[in-house]
N, CA, C and O atoms as a CHARMM CRD file, in Angstrom:
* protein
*
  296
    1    1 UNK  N     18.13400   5.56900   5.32500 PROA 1      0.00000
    2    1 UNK  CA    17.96600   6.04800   6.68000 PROA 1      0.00000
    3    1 UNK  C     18.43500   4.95000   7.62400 PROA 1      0.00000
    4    1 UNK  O     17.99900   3.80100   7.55600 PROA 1      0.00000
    5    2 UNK  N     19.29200   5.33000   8.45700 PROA 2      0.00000
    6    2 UNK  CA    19.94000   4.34500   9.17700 PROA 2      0.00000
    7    2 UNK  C     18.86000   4.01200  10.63300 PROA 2      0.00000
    8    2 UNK  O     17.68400   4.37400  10.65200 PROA 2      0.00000
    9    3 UNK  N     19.33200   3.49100  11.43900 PROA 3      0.00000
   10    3 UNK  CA    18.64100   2.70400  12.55400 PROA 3      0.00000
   11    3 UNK  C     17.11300   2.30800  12.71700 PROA 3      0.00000
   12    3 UNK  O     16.43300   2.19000  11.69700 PROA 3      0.00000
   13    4 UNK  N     16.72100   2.16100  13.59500 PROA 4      0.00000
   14    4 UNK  CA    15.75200   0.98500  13.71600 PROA 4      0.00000
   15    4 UNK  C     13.95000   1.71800  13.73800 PROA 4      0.00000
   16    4 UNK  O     13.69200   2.85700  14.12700 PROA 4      0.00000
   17    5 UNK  N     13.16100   0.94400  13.33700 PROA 5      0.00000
   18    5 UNK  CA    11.93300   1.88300  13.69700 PROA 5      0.00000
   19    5 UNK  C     10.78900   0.79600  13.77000 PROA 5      0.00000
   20    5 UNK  O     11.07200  -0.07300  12.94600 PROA 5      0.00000
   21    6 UNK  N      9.78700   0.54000  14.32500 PROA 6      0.00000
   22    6 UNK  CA     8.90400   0.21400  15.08400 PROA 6      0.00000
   23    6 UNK  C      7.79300   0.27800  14.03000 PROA 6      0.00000
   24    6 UNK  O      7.71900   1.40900  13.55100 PROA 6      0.00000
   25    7 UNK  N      6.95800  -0.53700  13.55100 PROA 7      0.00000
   26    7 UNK  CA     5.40000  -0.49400  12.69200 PROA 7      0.00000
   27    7 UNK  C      4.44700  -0.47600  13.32200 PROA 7      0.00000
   28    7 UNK  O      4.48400  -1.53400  13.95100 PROA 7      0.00000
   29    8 UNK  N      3.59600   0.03600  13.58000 PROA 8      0.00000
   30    8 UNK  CA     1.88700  -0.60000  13.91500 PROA 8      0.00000
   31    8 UNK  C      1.01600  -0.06500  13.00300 PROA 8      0.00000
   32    8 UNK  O      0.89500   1.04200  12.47900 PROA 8      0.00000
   33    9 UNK  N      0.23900  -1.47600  12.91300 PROA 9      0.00000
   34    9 UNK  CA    -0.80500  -1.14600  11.94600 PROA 9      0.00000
   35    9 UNK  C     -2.10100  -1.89000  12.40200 PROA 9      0.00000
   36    9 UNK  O     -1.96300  -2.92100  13.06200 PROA 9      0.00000
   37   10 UNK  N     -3.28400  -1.46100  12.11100 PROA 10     0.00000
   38   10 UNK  CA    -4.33700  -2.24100  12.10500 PROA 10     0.00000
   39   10 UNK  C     -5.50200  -1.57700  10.96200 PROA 10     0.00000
   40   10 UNK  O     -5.25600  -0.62100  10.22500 PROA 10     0.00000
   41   11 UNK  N     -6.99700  -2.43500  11.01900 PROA 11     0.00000
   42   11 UNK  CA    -7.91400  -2.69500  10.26300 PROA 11     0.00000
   43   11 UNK  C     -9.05000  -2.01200  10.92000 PROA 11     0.00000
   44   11 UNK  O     -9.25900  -2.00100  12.13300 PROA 11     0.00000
   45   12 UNK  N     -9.72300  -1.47700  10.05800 PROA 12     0.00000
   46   12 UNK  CA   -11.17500  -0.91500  10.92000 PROA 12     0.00000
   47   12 UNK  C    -12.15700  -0.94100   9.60900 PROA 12     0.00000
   48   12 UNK  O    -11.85400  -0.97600   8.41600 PROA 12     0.00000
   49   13 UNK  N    -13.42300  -0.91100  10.23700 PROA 13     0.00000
   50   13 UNK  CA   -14.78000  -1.10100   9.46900 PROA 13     0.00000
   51   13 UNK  C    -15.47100  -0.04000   9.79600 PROA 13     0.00000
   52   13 UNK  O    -15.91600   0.71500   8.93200 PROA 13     0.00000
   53   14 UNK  N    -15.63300   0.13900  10.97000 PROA 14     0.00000
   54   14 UNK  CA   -16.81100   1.32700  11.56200 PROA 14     0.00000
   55   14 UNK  C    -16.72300   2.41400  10.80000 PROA 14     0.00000
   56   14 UNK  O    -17.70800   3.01200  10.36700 PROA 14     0.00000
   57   15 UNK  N    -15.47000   2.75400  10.57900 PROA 15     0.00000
   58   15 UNK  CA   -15.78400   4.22700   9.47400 PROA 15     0.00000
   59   15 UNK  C    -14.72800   3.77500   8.42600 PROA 15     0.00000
   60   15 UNK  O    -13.50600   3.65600   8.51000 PROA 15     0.00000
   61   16 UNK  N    -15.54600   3.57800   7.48200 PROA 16     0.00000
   62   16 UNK  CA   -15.00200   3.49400   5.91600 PROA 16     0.00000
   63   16 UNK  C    -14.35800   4.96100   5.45000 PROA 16     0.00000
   64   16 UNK  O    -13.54000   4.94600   4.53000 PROA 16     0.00000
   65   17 UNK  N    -14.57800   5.74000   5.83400 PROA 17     0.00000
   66   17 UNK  CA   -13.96200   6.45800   5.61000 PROA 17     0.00000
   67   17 UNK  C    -12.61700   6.86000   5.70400 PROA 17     0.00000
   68   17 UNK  O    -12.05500   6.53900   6.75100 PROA 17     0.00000
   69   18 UNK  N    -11.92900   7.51500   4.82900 PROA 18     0.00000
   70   18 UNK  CA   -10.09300   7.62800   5.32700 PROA 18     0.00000
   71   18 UNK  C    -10.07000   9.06000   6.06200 PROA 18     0.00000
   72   18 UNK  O    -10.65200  10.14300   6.00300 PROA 18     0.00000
   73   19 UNK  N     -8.85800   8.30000   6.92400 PROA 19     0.00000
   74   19 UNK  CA    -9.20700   9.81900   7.88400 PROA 19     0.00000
   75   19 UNK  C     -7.89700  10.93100   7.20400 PROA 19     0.00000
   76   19 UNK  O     -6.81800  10.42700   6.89300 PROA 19     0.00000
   77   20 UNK  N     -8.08100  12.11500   7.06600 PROA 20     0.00000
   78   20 UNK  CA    -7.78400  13.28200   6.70700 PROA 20     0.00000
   79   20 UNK  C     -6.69300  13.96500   8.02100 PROA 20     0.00000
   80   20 UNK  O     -7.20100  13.92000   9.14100 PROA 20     0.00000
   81   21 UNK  N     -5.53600  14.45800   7.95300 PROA 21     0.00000
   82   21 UNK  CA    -4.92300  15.26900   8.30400 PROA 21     0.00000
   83   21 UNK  C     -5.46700  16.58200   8.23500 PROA 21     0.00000
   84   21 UNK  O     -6.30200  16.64300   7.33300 PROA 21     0.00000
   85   22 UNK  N     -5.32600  17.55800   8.78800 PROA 22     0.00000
   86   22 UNK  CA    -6.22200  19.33900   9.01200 PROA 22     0.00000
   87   22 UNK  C     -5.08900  20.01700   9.67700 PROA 22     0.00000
   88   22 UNK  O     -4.43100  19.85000  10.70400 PROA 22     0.00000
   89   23 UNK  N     -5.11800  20.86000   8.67400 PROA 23     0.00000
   90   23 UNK  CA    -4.01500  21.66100   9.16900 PROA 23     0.00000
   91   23 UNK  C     -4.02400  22.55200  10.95800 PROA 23     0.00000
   92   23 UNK  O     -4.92500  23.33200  11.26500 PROA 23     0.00000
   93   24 UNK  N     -2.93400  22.22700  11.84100 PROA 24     0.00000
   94   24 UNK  CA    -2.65900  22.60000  12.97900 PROA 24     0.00000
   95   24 UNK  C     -3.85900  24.36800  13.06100 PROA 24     0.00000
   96   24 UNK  O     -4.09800  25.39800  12.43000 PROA 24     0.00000
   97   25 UNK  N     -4.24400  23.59400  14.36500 PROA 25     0.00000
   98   25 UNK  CA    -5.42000  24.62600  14.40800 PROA 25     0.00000
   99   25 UNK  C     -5.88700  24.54800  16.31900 PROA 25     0.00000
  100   25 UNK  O     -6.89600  23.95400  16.69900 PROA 25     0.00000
  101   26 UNK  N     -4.91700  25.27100  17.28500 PROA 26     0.00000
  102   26 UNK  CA    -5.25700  25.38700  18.36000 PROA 26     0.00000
  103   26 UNK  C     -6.44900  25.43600  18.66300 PROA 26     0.00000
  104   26 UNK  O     -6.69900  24.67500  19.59800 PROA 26     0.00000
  105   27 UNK  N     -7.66000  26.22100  18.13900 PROA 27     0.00000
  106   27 UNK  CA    -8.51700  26.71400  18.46800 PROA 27     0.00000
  107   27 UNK  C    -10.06700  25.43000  18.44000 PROA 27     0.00000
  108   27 UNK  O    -11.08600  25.41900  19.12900 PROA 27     0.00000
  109   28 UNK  N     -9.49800  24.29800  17.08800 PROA 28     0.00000
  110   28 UNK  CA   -10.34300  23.55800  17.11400 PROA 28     0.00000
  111   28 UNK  C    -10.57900  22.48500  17.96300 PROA 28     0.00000
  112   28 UNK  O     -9.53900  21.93500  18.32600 PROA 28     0.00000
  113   29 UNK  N    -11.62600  21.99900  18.40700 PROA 29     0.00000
  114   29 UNK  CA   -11.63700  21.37300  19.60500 PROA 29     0.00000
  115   29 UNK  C    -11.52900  19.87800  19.88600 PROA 29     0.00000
  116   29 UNK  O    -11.65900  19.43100  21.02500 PROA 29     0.00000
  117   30 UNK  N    -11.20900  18.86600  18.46800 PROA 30     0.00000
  118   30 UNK  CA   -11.12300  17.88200  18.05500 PROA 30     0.00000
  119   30 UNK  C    -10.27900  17.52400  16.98700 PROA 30     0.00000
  120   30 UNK  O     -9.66000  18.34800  16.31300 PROA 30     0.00000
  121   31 UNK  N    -10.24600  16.30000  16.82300 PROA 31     0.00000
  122   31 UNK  CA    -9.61100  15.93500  15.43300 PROA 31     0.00000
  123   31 UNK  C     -8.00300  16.49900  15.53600 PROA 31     0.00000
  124   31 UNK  O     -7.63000  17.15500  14.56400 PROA 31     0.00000
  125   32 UNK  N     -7.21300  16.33100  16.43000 PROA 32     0.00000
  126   32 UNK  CA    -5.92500  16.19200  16.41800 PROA 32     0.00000
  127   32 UNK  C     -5.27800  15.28200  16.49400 PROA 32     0.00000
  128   32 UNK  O     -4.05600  15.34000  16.36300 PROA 32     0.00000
  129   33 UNK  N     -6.09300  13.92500  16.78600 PROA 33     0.00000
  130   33 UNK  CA    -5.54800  12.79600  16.82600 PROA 33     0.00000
  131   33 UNK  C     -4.10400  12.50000  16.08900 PROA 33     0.00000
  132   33 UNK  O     -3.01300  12.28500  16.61800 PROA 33     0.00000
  133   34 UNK  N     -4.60300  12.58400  14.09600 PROA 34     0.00000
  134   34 UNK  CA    -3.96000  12.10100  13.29400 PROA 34     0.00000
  135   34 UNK  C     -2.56700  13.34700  13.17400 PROA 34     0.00000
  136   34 UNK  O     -1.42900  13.15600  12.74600 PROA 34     0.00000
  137   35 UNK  N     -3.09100  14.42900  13.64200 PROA 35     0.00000
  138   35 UNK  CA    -2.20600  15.40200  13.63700 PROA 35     0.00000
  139   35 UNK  C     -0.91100  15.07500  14.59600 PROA 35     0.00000
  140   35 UNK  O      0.25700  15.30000  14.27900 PROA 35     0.00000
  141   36 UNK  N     -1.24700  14.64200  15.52600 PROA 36     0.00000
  142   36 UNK  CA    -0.13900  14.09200  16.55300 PROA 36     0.00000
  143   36 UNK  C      1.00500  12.76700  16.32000 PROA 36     0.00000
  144   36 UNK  O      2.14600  12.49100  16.68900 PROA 36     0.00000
  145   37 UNK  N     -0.37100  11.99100  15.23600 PROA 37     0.00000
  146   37 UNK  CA     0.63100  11.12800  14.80300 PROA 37     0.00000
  147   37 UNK  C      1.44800  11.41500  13.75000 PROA 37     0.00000
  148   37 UNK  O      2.61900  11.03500  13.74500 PROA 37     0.00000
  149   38 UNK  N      0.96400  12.04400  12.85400 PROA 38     0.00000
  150   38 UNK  CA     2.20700  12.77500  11.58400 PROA 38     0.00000
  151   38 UNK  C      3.35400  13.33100  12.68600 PROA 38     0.00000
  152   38 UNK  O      4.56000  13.19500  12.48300 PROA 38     0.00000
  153   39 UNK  N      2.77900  13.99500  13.91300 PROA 39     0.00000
  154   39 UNK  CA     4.18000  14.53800  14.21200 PROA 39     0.00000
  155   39 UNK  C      5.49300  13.81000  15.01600 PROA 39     0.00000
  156   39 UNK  O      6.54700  14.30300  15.41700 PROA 39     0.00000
  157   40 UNK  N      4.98400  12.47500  15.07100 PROA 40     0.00000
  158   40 UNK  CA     5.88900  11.79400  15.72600 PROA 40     0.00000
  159   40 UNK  C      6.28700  10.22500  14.47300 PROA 40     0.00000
  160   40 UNK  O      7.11000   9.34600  14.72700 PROA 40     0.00000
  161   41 UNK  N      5.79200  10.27000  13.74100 PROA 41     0.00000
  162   41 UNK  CA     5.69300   9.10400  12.58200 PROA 41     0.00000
  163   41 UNK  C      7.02700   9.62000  11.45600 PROA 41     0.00000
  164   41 UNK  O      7.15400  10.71200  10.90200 PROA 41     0.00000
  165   42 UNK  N      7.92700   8.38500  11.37600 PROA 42     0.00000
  166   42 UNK  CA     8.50700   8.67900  10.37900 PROA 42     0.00000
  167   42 UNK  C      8.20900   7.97700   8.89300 PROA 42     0.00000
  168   42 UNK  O      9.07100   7.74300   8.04600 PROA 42     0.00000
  169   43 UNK  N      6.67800   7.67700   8.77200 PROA 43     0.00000
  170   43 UNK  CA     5.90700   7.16500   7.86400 PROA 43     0.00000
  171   43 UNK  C      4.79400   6.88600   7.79100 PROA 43     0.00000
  172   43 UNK  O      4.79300   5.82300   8.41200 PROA 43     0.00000
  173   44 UNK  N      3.58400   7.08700   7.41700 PROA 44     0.00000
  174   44 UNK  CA     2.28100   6.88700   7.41600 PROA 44     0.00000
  175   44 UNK  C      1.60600   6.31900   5.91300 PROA 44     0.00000
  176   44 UNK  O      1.69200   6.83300   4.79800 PROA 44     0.00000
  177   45 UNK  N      0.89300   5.03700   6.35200 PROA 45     0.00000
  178   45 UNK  CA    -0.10500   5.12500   4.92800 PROA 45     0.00000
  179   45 UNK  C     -1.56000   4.39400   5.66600 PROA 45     0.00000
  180   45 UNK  O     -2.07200   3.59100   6.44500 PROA 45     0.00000
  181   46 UNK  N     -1.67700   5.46700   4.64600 PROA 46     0.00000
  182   46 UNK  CA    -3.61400   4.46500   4.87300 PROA 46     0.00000
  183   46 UNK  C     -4.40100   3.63500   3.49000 PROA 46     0.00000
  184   46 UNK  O     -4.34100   4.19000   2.39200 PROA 46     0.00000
  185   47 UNK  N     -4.97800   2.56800   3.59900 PROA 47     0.00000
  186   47 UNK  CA    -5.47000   2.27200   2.29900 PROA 47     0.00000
  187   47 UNK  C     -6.53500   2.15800   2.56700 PROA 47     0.00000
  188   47 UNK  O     -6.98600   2.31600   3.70100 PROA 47     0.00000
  189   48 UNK  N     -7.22400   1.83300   1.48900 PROA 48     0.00000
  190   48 UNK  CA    -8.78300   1.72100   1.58600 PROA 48     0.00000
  191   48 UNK  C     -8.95700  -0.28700   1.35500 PROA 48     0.00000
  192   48 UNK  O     -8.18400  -0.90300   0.62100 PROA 48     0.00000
  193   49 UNK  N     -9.94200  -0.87900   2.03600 PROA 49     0.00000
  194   49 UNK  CA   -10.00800  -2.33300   1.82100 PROA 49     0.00000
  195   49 UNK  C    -11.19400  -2.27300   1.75900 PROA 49     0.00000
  196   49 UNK  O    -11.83200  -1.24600   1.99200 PROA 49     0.00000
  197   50 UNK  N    -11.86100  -3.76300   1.31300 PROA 50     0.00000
  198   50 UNK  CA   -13.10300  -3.83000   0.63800 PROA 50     0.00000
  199   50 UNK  C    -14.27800  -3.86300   2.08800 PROA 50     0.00000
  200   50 UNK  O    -15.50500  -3.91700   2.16300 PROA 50     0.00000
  201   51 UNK  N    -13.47300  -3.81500   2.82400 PROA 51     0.00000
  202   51 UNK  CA   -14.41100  -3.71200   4.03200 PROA 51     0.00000
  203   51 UNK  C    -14.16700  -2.78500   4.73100 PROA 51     0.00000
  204   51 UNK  O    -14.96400  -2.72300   5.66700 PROA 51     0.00000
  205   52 UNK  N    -13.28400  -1.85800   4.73000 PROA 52     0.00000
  206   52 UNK  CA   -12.56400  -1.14400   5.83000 PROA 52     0.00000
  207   52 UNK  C    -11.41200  -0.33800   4.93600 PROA 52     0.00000
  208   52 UNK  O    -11.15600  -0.08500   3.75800 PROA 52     0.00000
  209   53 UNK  N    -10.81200  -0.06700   6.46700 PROA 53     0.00000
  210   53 UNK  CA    -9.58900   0.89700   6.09800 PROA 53     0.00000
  211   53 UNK  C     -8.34200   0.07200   6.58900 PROA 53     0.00000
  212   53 UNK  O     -8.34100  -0.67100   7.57000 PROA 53     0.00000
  213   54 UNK  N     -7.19200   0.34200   5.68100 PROA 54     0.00000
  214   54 UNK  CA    -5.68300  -0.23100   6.99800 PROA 54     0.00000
  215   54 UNK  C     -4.74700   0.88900   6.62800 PROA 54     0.00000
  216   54 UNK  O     -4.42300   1.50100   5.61000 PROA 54     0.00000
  217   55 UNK  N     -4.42500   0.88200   8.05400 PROA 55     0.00000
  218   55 UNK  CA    -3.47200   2.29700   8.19900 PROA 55     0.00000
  219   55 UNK  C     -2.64100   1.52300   9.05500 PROA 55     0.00000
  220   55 UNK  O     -3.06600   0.71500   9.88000 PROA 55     0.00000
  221   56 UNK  N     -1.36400   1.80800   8.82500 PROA 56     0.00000
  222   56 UNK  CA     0.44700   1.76900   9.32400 PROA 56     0.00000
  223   56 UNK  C      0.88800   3.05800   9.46500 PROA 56     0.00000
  224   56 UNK  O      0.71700   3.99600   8.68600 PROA 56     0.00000
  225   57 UNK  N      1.69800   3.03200  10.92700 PROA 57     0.00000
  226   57 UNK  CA     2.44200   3.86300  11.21600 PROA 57     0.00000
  227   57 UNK  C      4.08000   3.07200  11.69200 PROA 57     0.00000
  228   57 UNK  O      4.31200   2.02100  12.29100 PROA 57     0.00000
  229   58 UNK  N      4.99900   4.13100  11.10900 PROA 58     0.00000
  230   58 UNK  CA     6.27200   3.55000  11.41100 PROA 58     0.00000
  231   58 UNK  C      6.95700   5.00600  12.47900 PROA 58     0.00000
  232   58 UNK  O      6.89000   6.19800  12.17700 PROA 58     0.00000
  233   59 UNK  N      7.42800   4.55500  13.42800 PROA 59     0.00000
  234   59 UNK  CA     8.11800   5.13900  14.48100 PROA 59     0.00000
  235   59 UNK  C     10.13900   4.91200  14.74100 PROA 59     0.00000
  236   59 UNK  O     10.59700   3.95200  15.36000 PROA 59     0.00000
  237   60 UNK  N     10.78400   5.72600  14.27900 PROA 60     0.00000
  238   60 UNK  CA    11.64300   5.47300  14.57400 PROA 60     0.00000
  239   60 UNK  C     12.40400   5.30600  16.29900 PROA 60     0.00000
  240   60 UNK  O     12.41300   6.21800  17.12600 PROA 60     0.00000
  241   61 UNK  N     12.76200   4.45700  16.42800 PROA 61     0.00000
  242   61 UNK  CA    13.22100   3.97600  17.59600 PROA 61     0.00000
  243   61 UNK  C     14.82000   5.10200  18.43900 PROA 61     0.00000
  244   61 UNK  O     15.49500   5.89900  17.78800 PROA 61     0.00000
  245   62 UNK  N     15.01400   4.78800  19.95000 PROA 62     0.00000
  246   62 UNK  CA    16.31400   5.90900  20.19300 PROA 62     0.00000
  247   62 UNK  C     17.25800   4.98500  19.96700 PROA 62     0.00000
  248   62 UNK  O     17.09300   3.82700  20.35000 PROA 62     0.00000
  249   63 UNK  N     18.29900   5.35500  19.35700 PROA 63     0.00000
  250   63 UNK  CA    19.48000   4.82800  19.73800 PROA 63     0.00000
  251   63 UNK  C     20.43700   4.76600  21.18100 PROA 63     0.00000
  252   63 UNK  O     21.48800   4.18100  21.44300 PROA 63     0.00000
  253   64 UNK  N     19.83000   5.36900  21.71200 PROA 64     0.00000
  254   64 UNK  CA    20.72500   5.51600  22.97200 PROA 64     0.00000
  255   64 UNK  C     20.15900   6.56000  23.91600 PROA 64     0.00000
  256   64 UNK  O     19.65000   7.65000  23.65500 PROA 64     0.00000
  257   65 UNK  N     20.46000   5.71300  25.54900 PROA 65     0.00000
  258   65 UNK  CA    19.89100   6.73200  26.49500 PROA 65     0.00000
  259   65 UNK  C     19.31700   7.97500  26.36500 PROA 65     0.00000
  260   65 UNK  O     18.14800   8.33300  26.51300 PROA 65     0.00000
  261   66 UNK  N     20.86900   8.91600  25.89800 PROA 66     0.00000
  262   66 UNK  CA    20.14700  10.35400  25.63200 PROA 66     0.00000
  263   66 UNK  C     19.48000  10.36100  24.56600 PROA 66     0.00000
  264   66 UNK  O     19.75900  11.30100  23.82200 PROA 66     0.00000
  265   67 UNK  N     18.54200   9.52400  24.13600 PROA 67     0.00000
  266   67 UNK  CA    17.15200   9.74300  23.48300 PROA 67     0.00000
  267   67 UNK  C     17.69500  10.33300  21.55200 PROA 67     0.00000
  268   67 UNK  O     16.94000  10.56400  20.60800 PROA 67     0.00000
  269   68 UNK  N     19.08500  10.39900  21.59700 PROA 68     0.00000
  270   68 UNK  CA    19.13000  10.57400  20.15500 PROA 68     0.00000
  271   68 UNK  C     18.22500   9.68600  19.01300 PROA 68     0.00000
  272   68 UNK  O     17.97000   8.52800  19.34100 PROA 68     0.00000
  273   69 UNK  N     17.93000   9.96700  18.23200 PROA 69     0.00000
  274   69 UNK  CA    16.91800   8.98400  17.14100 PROA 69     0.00000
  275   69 UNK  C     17.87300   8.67700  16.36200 PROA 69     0.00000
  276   69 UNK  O     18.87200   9.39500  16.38400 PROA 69     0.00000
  277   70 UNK  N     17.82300   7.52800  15.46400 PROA 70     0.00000
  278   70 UNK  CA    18.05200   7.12700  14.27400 PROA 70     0.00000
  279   70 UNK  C     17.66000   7.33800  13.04900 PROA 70     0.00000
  280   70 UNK  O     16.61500   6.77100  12.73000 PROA 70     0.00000
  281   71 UNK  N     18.28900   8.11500  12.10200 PROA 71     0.00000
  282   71 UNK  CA    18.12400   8.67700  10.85400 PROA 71     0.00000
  283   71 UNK  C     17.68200   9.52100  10.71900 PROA 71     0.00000
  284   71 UNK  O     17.28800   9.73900   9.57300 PROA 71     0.00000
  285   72 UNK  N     17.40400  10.72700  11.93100 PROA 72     0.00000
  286   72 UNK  CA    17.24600  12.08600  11.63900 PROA 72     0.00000
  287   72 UNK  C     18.17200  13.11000  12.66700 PROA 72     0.00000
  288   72 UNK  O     18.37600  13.16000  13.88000 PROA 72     0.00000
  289   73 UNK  N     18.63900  13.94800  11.38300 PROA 73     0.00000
  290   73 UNK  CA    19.60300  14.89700  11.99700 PROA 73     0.00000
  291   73 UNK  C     19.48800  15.35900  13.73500 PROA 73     0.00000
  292   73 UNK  O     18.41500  15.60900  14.28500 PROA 73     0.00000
  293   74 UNK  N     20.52400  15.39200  14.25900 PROA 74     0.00000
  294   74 UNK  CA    20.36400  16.12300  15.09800 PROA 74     0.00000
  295   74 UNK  C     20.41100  17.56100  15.88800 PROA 74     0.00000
  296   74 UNK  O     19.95700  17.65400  17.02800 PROA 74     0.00000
């Protein structure tokens, strides 16, 4: 996949738990967070750590003004 893309990641404790994707659901009144980020992420992982969780997201970057992306069709 050609051009450039952007990481963020961080660490959390408060909820040990891994958070779950839910399938697209207008009606529910929460929990779209992670849903929003699958839809703009051209990569996601989450792991589990002995204290916590670490989750990375990778974002591909534009190549140019008119907002074309790098490495996905247009």
């Amino acid at each position: 996949m050609g051009g450039q893309s952007a990481a963020v990641s961080g660490r959390g404790h408060l909820l040990a738990h891994l958070p779950v994707v839910h399938a697209p659901d207008p009606g529910r009144v929460s929990q779209h967070g992670l849903e929003l980020v699958m839809a703009v992420c051209s990569h996601f992982e989450v792991h589990r750590e002995p204290v916590g969780k670490r989750v990375m997201a990778a974002v591909m970057l534009a190549d140019d003004a008119l907002g074309d992306t790098a490495g996905r069709p247009g």
